[in-house]
C-alpha positions in Angstrom: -16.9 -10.3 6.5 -16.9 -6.5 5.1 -16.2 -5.1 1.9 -13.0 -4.1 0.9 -12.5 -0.7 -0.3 -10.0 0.8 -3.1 -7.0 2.8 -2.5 -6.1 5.3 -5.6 -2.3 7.0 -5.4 0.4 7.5 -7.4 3.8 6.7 -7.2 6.8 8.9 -8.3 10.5 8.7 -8.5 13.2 10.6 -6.6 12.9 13.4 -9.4 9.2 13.6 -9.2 8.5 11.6 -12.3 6.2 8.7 -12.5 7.3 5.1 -12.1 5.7 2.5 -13.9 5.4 -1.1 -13.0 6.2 -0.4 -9.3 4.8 -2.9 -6.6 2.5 -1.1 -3.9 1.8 -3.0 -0.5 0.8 -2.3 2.6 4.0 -1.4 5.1 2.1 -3.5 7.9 2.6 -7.0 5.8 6.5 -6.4 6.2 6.3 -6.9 9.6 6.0 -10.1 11.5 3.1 -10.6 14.2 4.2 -12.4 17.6 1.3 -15.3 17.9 1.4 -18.0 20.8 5.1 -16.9 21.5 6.2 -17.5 17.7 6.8 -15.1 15.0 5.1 -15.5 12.1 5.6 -13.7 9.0 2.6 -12.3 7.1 2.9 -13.3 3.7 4.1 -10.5 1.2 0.9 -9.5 -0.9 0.9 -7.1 -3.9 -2.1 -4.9 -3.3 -1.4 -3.1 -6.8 1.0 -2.1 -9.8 1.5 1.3 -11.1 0.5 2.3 -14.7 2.5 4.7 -16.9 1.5 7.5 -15.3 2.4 6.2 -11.8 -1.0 5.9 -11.0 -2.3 2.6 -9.3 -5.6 0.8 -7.9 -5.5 -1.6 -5.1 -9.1 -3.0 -4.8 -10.5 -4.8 -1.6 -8.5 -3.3 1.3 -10.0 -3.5 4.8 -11.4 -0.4 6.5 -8.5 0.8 9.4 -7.4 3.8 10.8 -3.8 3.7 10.4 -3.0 2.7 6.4 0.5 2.8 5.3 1.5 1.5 1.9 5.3 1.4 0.1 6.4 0.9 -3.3 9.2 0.1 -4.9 10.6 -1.3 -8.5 13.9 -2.7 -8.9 16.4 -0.9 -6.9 14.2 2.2 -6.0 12.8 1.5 -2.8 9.9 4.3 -1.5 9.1 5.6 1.6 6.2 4.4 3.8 3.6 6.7 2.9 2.1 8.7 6.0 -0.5 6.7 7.9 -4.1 7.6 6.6 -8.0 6.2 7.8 -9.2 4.2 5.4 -13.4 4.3 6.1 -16.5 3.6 3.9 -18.3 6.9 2.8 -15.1 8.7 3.4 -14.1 11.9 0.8 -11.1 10.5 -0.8 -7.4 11.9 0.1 -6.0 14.2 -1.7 
């Protein structure tokens, strides 16, 4: 096993402001994986939920090159964020 690392953003409605209580998960889990000629569906995990200020914490995710993450919160549905690297020792993103 490897340690998990955190994932900071921020998530913001269509008028920039910030939207609080939205779910963020990774855009990969949507999508089902073909496995010994079946389809199996990843189960749909919460990774974090944003605070006030839009701002959010998701704790424990595995190191990969190609992160994407989406939010959403009722009937506001985000984008999938552009693909980033997610490595250990890393300067955050800004």
């Amino acid at each position: 096993m490897r340690k998990g690392l955190p994932v900071r953003g921020r998530v913001v409605g269509p008028g920039g402001e910030p939207v609080e209580g939205a779910t963020v998960r990774s855009a990969q889990q949507n999508n089902g994986l073909w496995q010994w000629g079946i389809q199996v569906q990843i189960p749909d995990r919460t990774l974090a939920t944003t605070a006030a200020d839009g701002s959010f914490e998701a704790l424990g995710i595995a190191p990969r090159d190609d992160v994407t993450l989406v939010a959403n919160k009722g009937d506001l549905i985000g984008q999938p964020s552009d693909a980033f690297a997610l490595k250990a020792g890393a300067p955050p993103l800004r």
